[in-house]
C-alpha positions in Angstrom: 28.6 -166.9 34.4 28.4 -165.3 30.7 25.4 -163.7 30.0 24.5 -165.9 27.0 25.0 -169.1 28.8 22.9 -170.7 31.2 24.0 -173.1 34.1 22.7 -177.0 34.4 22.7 -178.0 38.2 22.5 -181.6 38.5 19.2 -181.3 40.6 17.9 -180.7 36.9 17.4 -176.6 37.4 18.6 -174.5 35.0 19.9 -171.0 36.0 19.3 -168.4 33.8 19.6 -164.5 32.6 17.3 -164.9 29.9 14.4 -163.0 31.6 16.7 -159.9 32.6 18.4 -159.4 29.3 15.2 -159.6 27.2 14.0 -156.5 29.3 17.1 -154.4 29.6 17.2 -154.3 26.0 16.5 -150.5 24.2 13.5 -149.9 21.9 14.8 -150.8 18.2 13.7 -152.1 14.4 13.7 -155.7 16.3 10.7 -154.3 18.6 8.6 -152.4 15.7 8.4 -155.6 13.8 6.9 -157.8 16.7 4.4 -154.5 16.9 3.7 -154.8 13.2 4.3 -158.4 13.0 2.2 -159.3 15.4 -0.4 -156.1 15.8 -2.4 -156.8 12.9 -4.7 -159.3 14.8 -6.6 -156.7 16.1 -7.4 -154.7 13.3 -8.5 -158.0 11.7 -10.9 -158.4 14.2 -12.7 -154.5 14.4 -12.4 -155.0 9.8 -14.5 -158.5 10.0 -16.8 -157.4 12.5 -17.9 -153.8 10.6 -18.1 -155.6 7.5 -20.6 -158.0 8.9 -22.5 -155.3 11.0 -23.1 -153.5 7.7 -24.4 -156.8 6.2 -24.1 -156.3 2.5 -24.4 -159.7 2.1 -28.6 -159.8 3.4 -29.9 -159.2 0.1 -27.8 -161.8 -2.3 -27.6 -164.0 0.0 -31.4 -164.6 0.5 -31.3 -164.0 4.1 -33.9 -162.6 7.1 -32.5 -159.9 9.6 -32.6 -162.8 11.7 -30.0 -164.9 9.9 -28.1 -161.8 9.6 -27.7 -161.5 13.5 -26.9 -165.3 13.7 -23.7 -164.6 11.1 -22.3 -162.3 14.1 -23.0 -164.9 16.3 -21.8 -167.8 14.5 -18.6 -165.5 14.3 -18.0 -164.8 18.2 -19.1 -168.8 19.3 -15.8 -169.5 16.8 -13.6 -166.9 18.5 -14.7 -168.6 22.0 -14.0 -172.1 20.6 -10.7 -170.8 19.1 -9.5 -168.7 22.0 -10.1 -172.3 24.3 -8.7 -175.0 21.6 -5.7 -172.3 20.9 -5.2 -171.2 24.7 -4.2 -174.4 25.8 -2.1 -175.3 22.5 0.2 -172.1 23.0 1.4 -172.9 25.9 2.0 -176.4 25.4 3.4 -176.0 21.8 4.9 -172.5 21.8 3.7 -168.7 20.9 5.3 -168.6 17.3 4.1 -172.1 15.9 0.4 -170.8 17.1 0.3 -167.2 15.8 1.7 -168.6 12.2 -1.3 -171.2 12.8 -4.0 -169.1 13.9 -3.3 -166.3 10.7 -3.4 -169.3 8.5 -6.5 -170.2 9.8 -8.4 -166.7 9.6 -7.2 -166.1 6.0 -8.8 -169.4 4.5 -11.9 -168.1 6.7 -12.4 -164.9 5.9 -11.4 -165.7 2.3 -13.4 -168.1 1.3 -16.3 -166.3 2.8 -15.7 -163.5 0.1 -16.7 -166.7 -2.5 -20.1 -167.7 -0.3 -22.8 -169.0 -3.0 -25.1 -169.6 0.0 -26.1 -168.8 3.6 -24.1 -171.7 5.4 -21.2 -172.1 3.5 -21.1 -168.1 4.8 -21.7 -169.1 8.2 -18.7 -172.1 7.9 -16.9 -169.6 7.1 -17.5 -167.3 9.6 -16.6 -169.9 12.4 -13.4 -170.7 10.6 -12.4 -167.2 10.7 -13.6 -166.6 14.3 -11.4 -169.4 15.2 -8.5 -167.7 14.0 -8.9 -164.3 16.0 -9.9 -166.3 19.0 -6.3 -167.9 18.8 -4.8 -164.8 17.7 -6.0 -163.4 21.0 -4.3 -165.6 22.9 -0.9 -166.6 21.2 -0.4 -162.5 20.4 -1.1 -161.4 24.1 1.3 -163.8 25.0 4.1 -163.3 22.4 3.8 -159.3 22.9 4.2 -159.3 26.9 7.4 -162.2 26.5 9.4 -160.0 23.7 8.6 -156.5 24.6 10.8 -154.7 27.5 9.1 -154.1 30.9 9.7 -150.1 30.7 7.5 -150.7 27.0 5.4 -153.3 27.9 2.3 -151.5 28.8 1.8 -148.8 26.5 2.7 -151.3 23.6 0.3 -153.8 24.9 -2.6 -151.4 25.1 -1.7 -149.4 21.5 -2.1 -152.8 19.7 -5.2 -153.6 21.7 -6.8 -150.5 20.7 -6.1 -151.0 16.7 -9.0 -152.9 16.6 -10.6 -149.5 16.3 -8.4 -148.7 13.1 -10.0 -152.2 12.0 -13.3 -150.9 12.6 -12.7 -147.6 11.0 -11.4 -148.8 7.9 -14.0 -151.4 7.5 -16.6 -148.6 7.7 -15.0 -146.5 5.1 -14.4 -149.5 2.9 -18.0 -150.2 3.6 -19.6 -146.5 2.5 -17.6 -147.5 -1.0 -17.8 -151.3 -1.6 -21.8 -151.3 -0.4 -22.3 -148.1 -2.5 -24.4 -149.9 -5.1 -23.8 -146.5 -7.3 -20.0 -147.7 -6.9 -19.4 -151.2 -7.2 -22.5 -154.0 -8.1 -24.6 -155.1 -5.1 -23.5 -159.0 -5.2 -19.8 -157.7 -5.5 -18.9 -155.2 -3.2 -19.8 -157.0 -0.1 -17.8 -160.3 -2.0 -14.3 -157.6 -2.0 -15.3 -156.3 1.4 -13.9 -159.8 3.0 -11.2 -160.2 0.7 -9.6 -157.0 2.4 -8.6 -158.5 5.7 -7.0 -161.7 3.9 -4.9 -159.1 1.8 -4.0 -157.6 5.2 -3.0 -161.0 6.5 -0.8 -161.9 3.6 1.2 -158.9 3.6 1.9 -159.4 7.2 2.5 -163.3 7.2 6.3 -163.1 5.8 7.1 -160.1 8.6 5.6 -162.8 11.7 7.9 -165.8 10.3 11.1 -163.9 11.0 9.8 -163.5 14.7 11.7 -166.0 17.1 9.7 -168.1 19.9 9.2 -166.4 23.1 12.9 -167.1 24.7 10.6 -166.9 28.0 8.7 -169.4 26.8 11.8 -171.9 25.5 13.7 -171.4 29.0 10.6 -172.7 31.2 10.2 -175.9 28.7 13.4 -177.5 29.2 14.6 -175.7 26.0 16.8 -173.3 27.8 19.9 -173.8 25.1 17.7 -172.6 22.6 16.8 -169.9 24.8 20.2 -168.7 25.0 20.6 -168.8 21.3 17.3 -166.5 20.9 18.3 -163.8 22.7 22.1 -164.2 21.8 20.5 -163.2 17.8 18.3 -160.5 19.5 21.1 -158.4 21.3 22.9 -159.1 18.0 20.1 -157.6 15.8 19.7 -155.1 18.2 23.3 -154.2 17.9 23.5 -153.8 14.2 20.9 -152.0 14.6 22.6 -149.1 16.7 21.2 -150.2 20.0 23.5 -150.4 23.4 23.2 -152.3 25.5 24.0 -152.6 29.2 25.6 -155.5 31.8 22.5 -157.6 33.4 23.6 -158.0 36.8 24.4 -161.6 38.1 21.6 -161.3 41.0 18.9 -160.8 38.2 18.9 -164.5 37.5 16.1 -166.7 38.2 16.7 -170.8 38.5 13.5 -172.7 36.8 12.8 -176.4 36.7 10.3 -177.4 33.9 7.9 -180.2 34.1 5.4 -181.0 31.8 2.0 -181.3 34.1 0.0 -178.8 33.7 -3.5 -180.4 34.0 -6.7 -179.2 35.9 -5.2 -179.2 38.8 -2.8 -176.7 38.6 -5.2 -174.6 36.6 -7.4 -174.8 39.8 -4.2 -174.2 42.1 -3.1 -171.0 39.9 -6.5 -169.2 39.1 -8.1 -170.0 42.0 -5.9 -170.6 45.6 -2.6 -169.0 44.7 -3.7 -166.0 42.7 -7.7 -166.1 43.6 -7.8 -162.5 44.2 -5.8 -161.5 40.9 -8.9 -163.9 39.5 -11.4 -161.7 40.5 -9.6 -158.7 39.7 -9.2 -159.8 35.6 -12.8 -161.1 36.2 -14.2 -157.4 36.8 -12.0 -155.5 35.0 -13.4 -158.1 31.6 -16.6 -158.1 31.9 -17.2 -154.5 33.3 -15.5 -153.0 29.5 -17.2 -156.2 27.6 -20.7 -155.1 29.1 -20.6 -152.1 28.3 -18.8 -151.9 24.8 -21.3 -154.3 23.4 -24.3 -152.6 25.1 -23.2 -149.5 22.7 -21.4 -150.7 20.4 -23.9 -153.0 18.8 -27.0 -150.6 19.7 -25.6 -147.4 18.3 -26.8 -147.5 15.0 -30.7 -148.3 16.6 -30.0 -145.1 19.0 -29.4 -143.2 15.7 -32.2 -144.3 13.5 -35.1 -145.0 16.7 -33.8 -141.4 18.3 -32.6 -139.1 15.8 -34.4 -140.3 12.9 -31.0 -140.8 11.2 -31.1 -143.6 8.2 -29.5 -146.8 8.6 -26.9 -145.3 5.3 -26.1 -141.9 7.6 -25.2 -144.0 10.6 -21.7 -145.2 9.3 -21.0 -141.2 9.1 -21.5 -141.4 13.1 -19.6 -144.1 13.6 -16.7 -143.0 12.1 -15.9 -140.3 14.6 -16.5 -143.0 17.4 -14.3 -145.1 16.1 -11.7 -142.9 16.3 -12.3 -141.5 19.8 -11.5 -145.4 20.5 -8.3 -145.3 18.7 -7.4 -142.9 19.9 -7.5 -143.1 23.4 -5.2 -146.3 23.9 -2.1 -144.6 21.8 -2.5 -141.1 23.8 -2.7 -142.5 27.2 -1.4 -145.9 26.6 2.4 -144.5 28.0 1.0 -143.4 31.3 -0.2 -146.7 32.3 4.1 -146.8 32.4 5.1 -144.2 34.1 1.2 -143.3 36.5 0.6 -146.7 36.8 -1.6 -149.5 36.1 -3.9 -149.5 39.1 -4.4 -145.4 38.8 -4.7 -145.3 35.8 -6.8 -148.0 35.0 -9.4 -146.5 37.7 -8.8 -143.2 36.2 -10.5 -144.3 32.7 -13.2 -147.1 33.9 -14.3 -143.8 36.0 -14.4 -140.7 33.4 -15.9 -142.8 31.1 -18.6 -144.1 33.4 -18.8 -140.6 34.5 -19.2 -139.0 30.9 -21.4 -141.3 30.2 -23.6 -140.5 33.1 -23.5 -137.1 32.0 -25.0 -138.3 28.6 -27.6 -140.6 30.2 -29.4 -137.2 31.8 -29.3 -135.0 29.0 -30.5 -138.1 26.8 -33.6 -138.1 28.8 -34.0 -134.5 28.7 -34.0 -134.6 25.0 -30.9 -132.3 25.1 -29.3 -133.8 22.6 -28.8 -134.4 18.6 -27.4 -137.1 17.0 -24.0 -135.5 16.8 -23.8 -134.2 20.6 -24.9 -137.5 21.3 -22.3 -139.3 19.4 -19.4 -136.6 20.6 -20.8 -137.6 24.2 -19.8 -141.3 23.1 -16.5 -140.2 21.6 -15.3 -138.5 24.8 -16.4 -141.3 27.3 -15.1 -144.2 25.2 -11.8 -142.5 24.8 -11.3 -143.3 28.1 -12.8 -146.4 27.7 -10.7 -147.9 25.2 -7.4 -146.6 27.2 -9.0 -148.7 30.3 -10.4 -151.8 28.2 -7.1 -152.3 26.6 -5.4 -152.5 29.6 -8.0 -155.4 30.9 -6.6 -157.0 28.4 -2.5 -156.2 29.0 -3.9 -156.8 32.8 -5.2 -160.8 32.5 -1.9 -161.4 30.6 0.8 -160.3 32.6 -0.3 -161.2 36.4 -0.3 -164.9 36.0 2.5 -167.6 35.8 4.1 -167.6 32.1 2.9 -171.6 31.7 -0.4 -171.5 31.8 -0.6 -167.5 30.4 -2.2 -168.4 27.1 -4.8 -170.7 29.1 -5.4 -166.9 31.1 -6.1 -164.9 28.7 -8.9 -167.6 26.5 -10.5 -168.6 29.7 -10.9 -164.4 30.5 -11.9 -164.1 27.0 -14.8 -166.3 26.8 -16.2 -165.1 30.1 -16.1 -161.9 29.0 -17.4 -162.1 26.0 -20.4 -164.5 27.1 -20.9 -161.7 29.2 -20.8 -159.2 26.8 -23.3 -161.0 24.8 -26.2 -159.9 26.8 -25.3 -156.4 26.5 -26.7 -156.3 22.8 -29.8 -158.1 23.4 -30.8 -156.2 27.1 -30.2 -152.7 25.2 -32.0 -153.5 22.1 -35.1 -154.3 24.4 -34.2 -150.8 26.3 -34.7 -149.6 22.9 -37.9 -150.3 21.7 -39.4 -148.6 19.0 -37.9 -145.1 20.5 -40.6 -143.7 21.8 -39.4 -143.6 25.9 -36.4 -142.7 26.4 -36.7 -144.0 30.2 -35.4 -147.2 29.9 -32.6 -146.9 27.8 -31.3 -143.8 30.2 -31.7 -146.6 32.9 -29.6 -148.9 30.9 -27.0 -146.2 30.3 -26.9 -145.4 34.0 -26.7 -149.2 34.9 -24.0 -149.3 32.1 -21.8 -146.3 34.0 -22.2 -148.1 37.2 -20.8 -151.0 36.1 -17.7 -149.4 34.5 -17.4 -147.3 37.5 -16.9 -150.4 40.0 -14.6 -152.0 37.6 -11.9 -148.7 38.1 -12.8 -148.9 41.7 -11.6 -152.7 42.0 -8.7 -152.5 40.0 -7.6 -149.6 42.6 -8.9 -151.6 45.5 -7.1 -155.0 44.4 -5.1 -154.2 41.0 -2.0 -154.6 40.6 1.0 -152.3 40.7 2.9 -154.1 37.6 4.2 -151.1 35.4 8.2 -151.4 34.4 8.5 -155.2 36.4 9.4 -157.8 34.9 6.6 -160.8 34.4 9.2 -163.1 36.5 8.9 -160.0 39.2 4.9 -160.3 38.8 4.1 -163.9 39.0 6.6 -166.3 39.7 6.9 -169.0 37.1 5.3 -172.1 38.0 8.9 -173.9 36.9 10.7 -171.5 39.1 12.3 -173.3 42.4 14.7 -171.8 44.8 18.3 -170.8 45.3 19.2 -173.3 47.9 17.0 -176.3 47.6 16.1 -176.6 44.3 12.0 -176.8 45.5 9.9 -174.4 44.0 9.6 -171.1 44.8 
């Protein structure tokens, strides 16, 4: 059989190399435009929710701390409603029709929100936009693991996961300018501070239309032709582009029957009997990093000011610096969750950082620290942190079937991030008015527990998936055998 053309058995299977050739290709230009092309989500995400924490907007608006804390909210109810509504829809419709969808949607969000003459038309806003990264979440995660190579699939997964940082980082630089009253006038600079990530968007939007469907994606929905086609104009792109490539071996084929049912209970099949373990595995690994990122992440500017005496102005300074430690740590280490491992390396993070941050808990209490040993103490444990969150994420999205992967990753999501949601209000209440230390060095020890069992699941029960193909991972649910055609 020629490599670019797939066999129809009259039993209605289709036999095809599709899988094997997309992951025998070399890194080339094609690659570092799905990265860029498709990347930007993330950074969208950590730029709308600095701008928001910095709530510029309180004053002009009219509105109560309160109100300003429901904005965030209303924002992360419409990345849960998104990340269900778009879930489903990308793997019934297709990864490229959703992440051209999804962008659309976040622009007209987050750009109208920049023309808000009121509290809830903000708030509409917000949910539009959340709706849009919820979906982006999904129909990205999926779109990244079907184009990118096995031997890359990893480290490229968990680098663009941990751009959000570089979101959050610029947004707090854009921030100390644009809510510099000295700089730009108080009812303006919060106004351009949400046109940024629509600017962002636009300048990315013409790069994602010139990325094919997942030919993954095609091949398991009856569209294998078209499949064929894909990768046919991605080996020849990748040849113009100086790239060799080698013979995919006739054995590498897998034979895959599509059928359109995919209702609840398949879902309940797939996430719960066949892969129930895999299950609890992304349920732990999501949580554990969603607990504790929020605990922090939304409490570290009332450590600052309650602790350190440090005003609300100097604690953008701080954060800088830890949001770099979280960038950071997913493009350094992101290649050895390749070559170490998933399961070792994941365990290795979720512990150091649980470990470090241990370490910080007890000199916390012994007043050992100042507000930059503190926040160095933060950078150091959630370098490691954002290496092992990211790769929660790469990890729900690779160990189930292709078919219902979109569905994986929003239903892990929202769990996670319900989840997570407690984190901010528990460790505020730790907080207090800072004057014991006692019960927020309780939370922080409760917080590096929790990490800490994470790592030790994922190397109890993780799974060893670095340089396999997703076929070789989790049979797709389409997939039916050599010699009688049932599935596999």
């Amino acid at each position: 059989m020629s490599e670019a053309v797939a066999q129809q058995r009259t039993d209605g299977a289709i036999r095809s190399l599709v899988p094997a050739r997309m992951d025998r290709l070399p890194w080339t230009k094609f690659h570092w435009s799905v990265v860029i092309g498709l990347g930007i989500s993330w950074i969208l995400d950590g730029l709308e929710i600095q701008i928001v924490s910095e709530s510029g907007f309180q004053k002009s608006l009219g509105m109560s701390a309160a109100q300003v804390g429901l904005t965030g909210t209303i924002y992360l109810i419409g990345q849960v409603v998104g990340a269900l509504t778009f879930g489903r829809l990308t793997d019934r419709w297709g990864r490229r029709k959703l992440f051209i969808i999804t962008l659309v949607i976040y622009l007209v969000g987050s750009g109208l929100a920049g023309f808000a003459p009121n509290m809830g038309f903000l708030w509409v806003c917000r949910f539009i936009a959340g709706l849009g990264i919820g979906g982006e979440y999904t129909a990205i995660n999926s779109a990244i693991d079907e184009l990118i190579p096995s031997h890359y699939r990893g480290r490229v997964d968990i680098a663009i996961n941990g751009t959000y940082w570089f979101g959050a980082f610029f947004g707090a630089l854009a921030n100390l300018y644009l809510l510099n009253p000295d700089n730009v006038a108080e009812n303006l600079g919060w106004r351009l501070a949400f046109f940024i990530g629509p600017v962002l968007g636009l300048s990315i939007i013409y790069l994602r239309r010139h990325i094919p469907e997942s030919p993954r994606w095609l091949l398991t929905h009856g569209r294998a032709d078209e499949a064929e086609r894909t990768v046919d104009e991605i080996e020849e792109r990748v040849r113009r582009e100086g790239g060799e490539l080698s013979e995919v071996d006739d054995s590498r084929a897998i034979l895959v029957k599509p059928e359109d049912a995919m209702g609840p209970k398949v879902l309940w099949d797939v996430f719960v009997r066949r892969y129930g373990r895999r299950t609890v595995l992304g349920l732990t690994m999501m949580v554990t990093q969603s607990f504790l990122y929020n605990a922090i992440f939304f409490t570290y500017a009332l450590v600052l000011t309650n602790f350190y005496q440090i005003d609300k102005a100097g604690t953008s300074l701080y954060f800088l610096p830890f949001a770099a430690g979280n960038l950071l740590g997913p493009l350094l280490l992101g290649h050895l969750f390749d070559t170490i491992g998933r399961r070792k390396m994941i365990f290795f993070t979720y512990t150091v950082a649980g470990i470090v941050l241990l370490v910080s808990a007890w000199l916390f209490q012994a007043q050992a620290l100042s507000a930059t040993t503190h926040t160095i103490f933060w950078c150091v444990s959630f370098f490691f942190a954002s290496a092992g969150a990211s790769a929660a994420y790469l990890t729900v999205s690779e160990i189930f079937p292709l078919e219902v992967r979109g569905q994986a990753i929003s239903y892990f999501f929202v769990i996670a991030q319900c989840a997570g949601a407690i984190a901010p209000v528990l460790y505020g209440t730790l907080i207090g008015e800072g004057k014991d230390r006692m019960p927020l060095t309780w939370g922080y020890v409760a917080g590096a527990v929790i990490m800490i069992i994470g790592g030790v699941v994922a190397l109890a029960i993780g799974i060893d998936a670095e340089r396999k193909s997703l076929e070789d991972i989790a049979d797709p649910l389409s997939k039916v055998s050599e010699e009688s055609g049932a599935a596999a």
